[in-house]
C-alpha positions as CSV (number, residue, x, y, z in Angstrom):
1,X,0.0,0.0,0.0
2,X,1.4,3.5,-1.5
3,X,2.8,5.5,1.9
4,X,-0.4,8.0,3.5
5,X,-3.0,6.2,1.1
6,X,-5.3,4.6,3.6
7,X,-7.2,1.3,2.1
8,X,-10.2,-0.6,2.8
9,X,-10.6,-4.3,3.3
10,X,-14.4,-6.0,2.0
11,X,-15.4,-9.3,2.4
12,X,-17.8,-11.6,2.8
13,X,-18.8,-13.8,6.0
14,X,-21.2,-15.9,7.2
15,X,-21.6,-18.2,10.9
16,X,-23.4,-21.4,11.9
17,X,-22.3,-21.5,15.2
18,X,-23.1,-21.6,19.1
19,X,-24.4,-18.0,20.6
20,X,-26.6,-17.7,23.6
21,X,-27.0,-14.3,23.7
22,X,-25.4,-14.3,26.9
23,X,-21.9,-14.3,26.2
24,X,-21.1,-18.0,25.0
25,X,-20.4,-18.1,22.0
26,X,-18.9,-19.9,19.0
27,X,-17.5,-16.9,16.8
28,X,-15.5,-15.9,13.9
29,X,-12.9,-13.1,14.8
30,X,-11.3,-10.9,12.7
31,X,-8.3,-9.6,13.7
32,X,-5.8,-6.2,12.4
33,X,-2.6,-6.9,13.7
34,X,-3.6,-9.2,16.4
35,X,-6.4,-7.2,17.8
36,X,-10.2,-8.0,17.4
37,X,-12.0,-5.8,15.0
38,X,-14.9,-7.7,14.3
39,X,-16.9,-10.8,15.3
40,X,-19.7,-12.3,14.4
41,X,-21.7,-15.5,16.4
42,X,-24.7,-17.3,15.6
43,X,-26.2,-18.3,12.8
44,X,-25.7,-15.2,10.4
45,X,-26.0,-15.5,6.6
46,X,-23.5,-13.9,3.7
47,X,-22.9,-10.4,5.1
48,X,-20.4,-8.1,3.4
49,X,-18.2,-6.4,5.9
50,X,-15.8,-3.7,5.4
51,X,-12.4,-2.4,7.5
52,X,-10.6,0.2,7.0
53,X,-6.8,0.3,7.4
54,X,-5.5,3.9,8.2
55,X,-2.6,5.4,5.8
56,X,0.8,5.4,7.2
57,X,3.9,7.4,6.1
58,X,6.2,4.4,6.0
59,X,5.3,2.1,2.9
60,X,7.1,-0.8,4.4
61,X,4.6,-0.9,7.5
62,X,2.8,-4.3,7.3
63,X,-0.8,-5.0,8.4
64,X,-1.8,-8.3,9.3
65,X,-5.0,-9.7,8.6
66,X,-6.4,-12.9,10.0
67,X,-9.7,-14.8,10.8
68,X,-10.2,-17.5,13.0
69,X,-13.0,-19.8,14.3
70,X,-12.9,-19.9,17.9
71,X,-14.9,-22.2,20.1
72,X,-15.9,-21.9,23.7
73,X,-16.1,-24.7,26.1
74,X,-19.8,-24.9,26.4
75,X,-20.8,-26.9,23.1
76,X,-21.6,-26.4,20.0
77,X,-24.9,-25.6,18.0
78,X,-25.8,-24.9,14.1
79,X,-23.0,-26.2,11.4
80,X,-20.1,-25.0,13.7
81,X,-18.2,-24.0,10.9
82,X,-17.0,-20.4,9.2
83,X,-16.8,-18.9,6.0
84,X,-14.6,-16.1,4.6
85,X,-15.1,-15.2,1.0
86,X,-14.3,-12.8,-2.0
87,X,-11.4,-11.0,0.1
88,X,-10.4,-7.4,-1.4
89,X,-7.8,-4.9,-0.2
90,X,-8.0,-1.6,-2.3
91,X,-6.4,1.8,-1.6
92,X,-9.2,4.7,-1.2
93,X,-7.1,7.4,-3.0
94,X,-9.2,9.6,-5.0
95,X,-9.0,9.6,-8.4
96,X,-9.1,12.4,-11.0
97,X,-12.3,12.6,-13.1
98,X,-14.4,14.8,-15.3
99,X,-17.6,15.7,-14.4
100,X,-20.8,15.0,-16.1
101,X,-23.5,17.7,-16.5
102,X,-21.6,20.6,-14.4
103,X,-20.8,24.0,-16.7
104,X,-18.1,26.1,-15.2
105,X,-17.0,29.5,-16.9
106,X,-14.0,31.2,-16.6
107,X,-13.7,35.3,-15.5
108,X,-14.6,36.4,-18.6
109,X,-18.2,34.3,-18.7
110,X,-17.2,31.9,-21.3
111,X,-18.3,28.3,-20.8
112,X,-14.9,26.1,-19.7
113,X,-15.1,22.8,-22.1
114,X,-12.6,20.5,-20.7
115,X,-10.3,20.0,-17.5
116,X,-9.7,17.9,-14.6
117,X,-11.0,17.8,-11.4
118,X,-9.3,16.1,-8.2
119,X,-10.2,15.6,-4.8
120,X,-7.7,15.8,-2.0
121,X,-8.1,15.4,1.6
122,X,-11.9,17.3,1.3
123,X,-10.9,20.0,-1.1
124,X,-11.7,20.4,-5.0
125,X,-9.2,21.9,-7.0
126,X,-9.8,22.2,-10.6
127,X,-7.3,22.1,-13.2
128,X,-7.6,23.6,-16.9
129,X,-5.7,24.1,-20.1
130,X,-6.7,26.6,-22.6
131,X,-5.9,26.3,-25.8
């Protein structure tokens, strides 16, 4: 991942496990770098879930993803079983584009025909050429 681009994880899960509603559970973890993020107990269908993973200045910094099934010692219900699916990391930089259906005109009044927008930490800037 580029250095200071954050980047979002989504994937799909789903549980067929143990979950009481009073704290014993079966569950799927999900963990960033050895800490839980998100869990999910019970029997929950396909659900797409999302985390994001915050930009840092050093490109070489390593994240570390990992799910695991973990059981309690109470029993078991449902399939007791896990599934992790369709796993995408992509950066959430902002790309340039062109917008559709916005007229812009220069000082003068005149209509402005082509350029660039971009989008940078929640500001516009606009760049054009004139020929």
């Amino acid at each position: 991942m580029p250095a200071g681009e954050d980047a979002i994880v989504e994937f799909l899960w789903k549980v067929s496990s143990e979950d009481d509603g009073q704290g014993k559970a079966d569950q799927l973890v999900l963990y960033l770098n050895d800490e839980v993020q998100k869990t999910i107990a019970g029997e929950i269908d396909w659900t797409e879930e999302y985390l994001l993973l915050p930009g840092v200045e050093d490109a070489s910094t390593d994240y570390t993803l990992r799910w695991s099934y973990e059981k309690d010692a109470s029993g078991a219900n449902g399939s007791d079983f896990a599934w992790v699916d369709q796993i995408l990391v992509r950066t959430l930089s902002q790309p340039d584009f062109v917008p559709a259906g916005i007229a812009l005109t220069n000082s003068q009044g005149g209509i402005i025909e082509s350029g660039v927008f971009h989008i940078d930490e929640d500001k516009l800037s606009v760049n054009y050429t004139f020929a």
